[in-house]
C-alpha positions as CSV (number, residue, x, y, z in Angstrom):
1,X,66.6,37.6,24.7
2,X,70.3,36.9,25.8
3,X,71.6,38.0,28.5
4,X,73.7,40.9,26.7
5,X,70.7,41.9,25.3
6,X,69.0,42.4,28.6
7,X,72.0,44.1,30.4
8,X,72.2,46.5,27.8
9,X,68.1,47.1,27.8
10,X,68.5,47.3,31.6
11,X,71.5,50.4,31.1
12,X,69.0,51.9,28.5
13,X,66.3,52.3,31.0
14,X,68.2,53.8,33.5
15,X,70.4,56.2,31.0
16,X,68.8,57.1,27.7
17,X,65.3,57.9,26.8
18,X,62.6,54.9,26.4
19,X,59.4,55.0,24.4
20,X,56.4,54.7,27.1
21,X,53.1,54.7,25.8
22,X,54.4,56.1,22.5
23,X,56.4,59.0,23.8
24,X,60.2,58.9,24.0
25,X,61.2,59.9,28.2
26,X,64.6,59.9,30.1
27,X,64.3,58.9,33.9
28,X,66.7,61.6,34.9
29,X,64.5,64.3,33.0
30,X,61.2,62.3,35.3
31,X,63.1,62.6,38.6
32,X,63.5,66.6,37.9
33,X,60.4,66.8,37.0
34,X,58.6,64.9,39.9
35,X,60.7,66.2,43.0
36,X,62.4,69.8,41.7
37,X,59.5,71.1,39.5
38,X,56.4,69.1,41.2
39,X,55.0,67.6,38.3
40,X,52.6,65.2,39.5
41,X,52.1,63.2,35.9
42,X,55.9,62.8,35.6
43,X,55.6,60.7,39.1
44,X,53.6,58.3,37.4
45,X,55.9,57.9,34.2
46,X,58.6,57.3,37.4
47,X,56.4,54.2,37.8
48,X,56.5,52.9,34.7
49,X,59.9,53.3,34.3
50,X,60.8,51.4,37.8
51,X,58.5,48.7,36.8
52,X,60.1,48.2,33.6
53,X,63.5,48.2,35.6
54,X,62.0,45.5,38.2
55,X,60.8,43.4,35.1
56,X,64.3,43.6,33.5
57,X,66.3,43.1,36.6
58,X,64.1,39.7,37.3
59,X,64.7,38.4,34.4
60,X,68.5,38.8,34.4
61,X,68.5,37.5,38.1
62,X,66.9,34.3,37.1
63,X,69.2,33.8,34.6
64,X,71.9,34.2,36.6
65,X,70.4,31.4,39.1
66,X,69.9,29.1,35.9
67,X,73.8,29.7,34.9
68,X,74.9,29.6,38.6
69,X,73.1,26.1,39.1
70,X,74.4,24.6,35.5
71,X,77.8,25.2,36.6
């Protein structure tokens, strides 16, 4: 995946909804849910949602440490 591709993934996570375990969510929506409304189940989509934010933001960091050390 370029990295174009994986910035715009990475903005997609964070601002429009994202298919997790074959249901479409929106992190906002999640965060309402977990801490204003006290849905416990929407804490654990939260998760999933960091983790694929951590996996994304990895990747794009080692890419930028490959570019940075080729220049």
């Amino acid at each position: 995946m370029e990295y174009v591709d994986k910035y715009d993934y990475l903005k997609e996570l964070v601002l429009n909804e994202v298919d997790i375990d074959g249901k479409t969510f929106r992190l906002e929506e999640e965060f309402d849910k977990f801490f204003v409304k006290g849905n416990k189940t929407a804490g654990k989509r939260i998760r999933k949602f960091m983790q694929l934010i951590r996996r994304t933001a990895e990747d794009i960091r080692q890419d930028v440490q490959n570019y940075k050390k080729s220049i």
